[in-house]
N, C-alpha and C positions, 0 to 999 in steps of 0.2 A: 292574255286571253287564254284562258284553261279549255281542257275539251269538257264536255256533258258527262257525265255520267253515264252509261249503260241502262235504258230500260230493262227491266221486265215486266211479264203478264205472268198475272198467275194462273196456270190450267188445273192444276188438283191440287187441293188439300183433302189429306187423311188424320180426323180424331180419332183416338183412342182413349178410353174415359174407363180406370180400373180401380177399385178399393185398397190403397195401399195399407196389408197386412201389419206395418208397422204402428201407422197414425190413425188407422181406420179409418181416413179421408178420401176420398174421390179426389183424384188428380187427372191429368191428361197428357197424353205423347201425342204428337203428330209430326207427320211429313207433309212438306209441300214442292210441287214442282212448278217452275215458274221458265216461262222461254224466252229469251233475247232474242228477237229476230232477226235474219240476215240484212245489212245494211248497205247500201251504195254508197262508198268513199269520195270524197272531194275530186279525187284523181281518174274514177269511174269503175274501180274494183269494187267486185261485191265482195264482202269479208262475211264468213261465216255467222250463226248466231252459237248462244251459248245454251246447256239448259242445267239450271241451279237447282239440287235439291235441296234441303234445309230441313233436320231432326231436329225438333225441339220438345221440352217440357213446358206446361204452364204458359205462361208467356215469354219463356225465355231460349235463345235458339243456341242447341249443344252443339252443333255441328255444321256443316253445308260441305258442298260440291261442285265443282265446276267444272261441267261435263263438254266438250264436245258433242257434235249430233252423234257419230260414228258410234263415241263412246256411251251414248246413252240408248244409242239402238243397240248394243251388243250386252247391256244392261236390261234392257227389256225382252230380248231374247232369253238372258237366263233365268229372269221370274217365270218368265213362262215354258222353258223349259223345267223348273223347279214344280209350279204348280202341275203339270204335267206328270211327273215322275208320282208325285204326293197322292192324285187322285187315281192313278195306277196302282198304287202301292195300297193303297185303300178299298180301291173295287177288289183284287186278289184279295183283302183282307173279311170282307164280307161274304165273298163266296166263298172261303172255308171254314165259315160257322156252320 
């Protein structure tokens, strides 16, 4: 008797759809995040859940992650410290035109 496999749910997907300069084709990137939720074990522990990113092209996936929550909240903190920094740096950029 095997265990189950780990769901996930998928909460985002991101397309990106650009004209590759080489083939002049429209291709596509995307990221997806998807959450394993936390589960109660046979024994009565709850065991954490997981959250998967996955970078792919086309239909094919280049990459993935397998995050912790912690680790995907201190991930999320730095996008948003990053997009933070970015429109800072932009507003100072338009007030000294």
């Amino acid at each position: 008797m095997g265990t189950k496999p780990p769901l996930y749910e998928r909460r985002l997907q991101i397309k990106h759809f650009f004209d590759d300069r080489d083939t002049g084709q429209t291709r596509r990137t995307w990221l997806e995040i998807q959450l394993q939720p936390p589960e109660t074990t046979s024994e009565g522990w709850v065991n954490d859940g997981k959250i998967r990113i996955s970078l792919g092209e086309g239909r094919d996936i280049k990459g993935a992650f397998l995050l912790s929550v912690e680790e995907a909240l201190r991930l999320a903190k730095g996008l948003e410290m990053a997009a933070e920094d970015h429109e800072a740096v932009k507003a100072e950029l338009w007030r000294e035109r």
